[in-house]
ChimeraX commands (.cxc) that place a marker at each C-alpha (Angstrom):
marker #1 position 26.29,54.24,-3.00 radius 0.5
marker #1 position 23.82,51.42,-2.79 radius 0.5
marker #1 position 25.38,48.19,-3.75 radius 0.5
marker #1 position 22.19,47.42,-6.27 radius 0.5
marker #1 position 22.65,50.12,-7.93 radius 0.5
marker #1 position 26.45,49.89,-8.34 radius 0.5
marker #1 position 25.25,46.69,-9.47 radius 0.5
marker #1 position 23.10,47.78,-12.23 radius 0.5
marker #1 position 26.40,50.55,-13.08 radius 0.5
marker #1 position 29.10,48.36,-13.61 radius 0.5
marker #1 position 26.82,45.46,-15.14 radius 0.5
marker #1 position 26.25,48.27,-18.26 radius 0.5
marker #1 position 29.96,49.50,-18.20 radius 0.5
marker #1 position 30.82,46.00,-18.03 radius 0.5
marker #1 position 28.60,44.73,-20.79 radius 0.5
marker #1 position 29.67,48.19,-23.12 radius 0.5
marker #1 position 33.43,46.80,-22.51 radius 0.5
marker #1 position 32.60,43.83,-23.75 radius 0.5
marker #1 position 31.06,44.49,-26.85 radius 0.5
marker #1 position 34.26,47.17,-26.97 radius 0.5
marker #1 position 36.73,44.45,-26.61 radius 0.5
marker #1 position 35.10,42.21,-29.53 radius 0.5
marker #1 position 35.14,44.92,-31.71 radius 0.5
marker #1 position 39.03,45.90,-30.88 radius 0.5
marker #1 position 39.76,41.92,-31.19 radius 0.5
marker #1 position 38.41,41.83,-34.57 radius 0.5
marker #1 position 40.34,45.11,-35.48 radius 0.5
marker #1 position 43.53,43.63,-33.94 radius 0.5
marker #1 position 43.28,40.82,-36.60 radius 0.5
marker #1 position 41.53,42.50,-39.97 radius 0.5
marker #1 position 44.05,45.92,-39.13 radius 0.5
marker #1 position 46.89,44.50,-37.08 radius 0.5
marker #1 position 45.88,47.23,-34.22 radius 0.5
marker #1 position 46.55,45.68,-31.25 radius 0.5
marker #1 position 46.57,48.83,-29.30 radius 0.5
marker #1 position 42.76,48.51,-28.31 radius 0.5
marker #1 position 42.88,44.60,-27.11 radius 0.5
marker #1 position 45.99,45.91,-24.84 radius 0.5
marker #1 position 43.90,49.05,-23.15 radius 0.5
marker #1 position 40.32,47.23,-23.25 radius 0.5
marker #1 position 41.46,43.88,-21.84 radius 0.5
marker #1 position 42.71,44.43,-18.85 radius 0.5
marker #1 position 39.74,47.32,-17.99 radius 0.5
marker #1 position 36.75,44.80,-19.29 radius 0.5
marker #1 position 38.80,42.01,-16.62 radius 0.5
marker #1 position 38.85,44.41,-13.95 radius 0.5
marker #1 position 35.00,45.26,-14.45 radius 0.5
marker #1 position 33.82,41.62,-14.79 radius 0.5
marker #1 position 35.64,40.93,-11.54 radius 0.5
marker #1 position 34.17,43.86,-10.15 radius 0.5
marker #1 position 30.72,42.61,-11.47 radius 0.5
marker #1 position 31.10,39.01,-9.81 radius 0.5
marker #1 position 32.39,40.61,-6.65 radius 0.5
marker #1 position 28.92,42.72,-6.41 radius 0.5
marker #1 position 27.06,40.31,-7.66 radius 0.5
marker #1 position 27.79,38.09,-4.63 radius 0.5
marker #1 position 27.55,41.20,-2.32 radius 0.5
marker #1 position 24.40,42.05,-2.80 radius 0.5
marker #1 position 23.06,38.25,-3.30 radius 0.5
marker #1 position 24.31,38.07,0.82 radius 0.5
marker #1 position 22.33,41.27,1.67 radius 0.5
marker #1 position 18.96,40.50,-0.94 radius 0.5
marker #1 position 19.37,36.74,0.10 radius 0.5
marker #1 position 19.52,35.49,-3.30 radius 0.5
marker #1 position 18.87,32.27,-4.32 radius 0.5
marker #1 position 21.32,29.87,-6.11 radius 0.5
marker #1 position 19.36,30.03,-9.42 radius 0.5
marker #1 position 19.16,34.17,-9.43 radius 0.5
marker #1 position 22.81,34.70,-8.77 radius 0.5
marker #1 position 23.81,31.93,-11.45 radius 0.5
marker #1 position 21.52,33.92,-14.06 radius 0.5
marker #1 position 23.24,37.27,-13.21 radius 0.5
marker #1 position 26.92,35.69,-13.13 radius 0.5
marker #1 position 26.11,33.52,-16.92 radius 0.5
marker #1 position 24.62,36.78,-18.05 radius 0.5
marker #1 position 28.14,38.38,-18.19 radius 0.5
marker #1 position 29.34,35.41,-20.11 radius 0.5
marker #1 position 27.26,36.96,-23.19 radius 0.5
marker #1 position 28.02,39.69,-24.83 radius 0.5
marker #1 position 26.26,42.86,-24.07 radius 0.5
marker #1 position 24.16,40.45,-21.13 radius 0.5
marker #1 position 24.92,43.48,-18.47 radius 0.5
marker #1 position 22.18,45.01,-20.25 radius 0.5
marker #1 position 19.64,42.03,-19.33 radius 0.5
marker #1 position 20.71,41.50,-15.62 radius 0.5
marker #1 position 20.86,45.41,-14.84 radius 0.5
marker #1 position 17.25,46.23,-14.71 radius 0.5
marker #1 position 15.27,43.25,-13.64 radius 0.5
marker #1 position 16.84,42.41,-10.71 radius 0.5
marker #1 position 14.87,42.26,-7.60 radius 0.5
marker #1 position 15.39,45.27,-5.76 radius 0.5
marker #1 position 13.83,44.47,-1.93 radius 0.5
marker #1 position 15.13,41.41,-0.25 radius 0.5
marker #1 position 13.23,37.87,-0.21 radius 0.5
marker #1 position 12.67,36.12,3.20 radius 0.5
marker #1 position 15.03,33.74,3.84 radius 0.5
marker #1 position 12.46,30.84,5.17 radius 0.5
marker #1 position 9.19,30.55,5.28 radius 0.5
marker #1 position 6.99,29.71,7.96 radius 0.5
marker #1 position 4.02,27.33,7.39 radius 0.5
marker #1 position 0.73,28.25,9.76 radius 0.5
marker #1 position -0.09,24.67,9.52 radius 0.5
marker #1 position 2.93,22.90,11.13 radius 0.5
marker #1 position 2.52,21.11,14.45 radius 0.5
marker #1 position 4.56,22.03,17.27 radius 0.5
marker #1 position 6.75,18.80,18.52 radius 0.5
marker #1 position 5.64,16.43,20.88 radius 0.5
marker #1 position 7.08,15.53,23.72 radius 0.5
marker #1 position 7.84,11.36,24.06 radius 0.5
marker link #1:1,2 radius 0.2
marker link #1:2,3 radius 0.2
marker link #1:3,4 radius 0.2
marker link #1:4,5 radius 0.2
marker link #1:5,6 radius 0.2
marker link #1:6,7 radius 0.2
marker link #1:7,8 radius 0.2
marker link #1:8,9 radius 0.2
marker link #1:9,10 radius 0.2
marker link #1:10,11 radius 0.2
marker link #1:11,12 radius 0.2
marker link #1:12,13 radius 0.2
marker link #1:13,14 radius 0.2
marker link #1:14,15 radius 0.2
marker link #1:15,16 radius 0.2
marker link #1:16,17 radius 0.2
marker link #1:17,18 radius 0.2
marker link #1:18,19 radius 0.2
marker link #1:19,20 radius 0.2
marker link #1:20,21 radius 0.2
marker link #1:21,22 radius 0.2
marker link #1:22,23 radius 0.2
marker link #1:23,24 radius 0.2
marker link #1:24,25 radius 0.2
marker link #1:25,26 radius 0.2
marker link #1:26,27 radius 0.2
marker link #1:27,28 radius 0.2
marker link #1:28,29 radius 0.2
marker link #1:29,30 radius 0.2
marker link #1:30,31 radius 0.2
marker link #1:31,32 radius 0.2
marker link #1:32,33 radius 0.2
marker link #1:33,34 radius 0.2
marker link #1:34,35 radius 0.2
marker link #1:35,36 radius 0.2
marker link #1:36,37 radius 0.2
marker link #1:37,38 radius 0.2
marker link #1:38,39 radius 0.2
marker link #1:39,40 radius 0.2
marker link #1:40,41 radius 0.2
marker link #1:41,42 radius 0.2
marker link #1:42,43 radius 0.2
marker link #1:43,44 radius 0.2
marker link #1:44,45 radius 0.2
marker link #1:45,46 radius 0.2
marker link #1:46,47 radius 0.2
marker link #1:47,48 radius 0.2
marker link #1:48,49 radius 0.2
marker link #1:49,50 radius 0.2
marker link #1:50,51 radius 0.2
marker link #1:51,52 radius 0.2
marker link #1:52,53 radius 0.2
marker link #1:53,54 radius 0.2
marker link #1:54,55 radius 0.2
marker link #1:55,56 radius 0.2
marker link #1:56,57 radius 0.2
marker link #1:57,58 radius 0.2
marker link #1:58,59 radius 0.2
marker link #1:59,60 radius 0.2
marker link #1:60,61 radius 0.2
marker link #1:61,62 radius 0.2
marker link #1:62,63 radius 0.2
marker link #1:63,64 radius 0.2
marker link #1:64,65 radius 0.2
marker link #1:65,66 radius 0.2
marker link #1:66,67 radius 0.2
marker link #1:67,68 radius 0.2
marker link #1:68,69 radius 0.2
marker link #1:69,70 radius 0.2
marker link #1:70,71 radius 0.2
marker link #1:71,72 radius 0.2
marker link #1:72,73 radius 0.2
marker link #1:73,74 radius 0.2
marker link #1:74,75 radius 0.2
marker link #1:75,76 radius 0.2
marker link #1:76,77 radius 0.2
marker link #1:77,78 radius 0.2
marker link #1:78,79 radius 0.2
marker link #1:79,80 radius 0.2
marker link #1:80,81 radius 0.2
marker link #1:81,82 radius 0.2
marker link #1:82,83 radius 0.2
marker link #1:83,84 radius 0.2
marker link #1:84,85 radius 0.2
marker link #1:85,86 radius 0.2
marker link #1:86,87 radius 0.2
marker link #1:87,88 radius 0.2
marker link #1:88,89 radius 0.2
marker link #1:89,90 radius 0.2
marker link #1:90,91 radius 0.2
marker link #1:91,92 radius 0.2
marker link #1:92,93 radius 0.2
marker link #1:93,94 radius 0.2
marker link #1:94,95 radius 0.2
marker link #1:95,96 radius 0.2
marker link #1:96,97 radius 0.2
marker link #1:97,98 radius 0.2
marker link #1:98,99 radius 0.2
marker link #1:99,100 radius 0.2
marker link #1:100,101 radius 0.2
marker link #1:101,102 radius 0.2
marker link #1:102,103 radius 0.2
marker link #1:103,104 radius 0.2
marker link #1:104,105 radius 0.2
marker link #1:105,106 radius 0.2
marker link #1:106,107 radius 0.2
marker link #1:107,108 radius 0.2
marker link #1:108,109 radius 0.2
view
């Protein structure tokens, strides 16, 4: 599987068990059910550290930028941000340096 697009996967599972986990936290206190902060807590930890560990993956092989892979890593932080960072990420690489046609080559003293 393409690491983008396992990417885009787990940053949706990871936002849905999120949002799951908020909702089973607030259960756990109004109902006294703490069954569903047991099961959904460790699964949404082992998805967000899934997430992070992709998200650096494929910012090595696109050659993010510092700025794009801290907007993908603070959109986990919110709830239900999977859904923002899984389809507008860029999906070719960017060059990693640019070459300007009107540099001088170096002189020799």
């Amino acid at each position: 599987m393409q690491t983008t697009k396992a990417l885009r996967i787990v940053a949706v599972v990871e936002a849905i068990s999120w949002l799951a986990l908020i909702v089973a936290t607030i259960v756990k206190y109004s109902a006294d059910a703490p069954l569903g902060v047991h099961i959904l807590g460790p699964t949404h930890g082992v998805l967000f550290l899934a997430y992070v560990g992709l998200t650096l993956e494929v910012r090595r092989k696109l050659a993010w930028d510092n700025r794009t892979t801290l907007t993908v890593l603070g959109e986990a932080i919110l709830p239900g941000g999977g859904f923002l960072a899984a389809p507008r990420r860029p999906a070719r690489p960017r060059p990693r340096c640019v070459i300007n046609s009107r540099s001088r080559p170096l002189r020799r003293a």
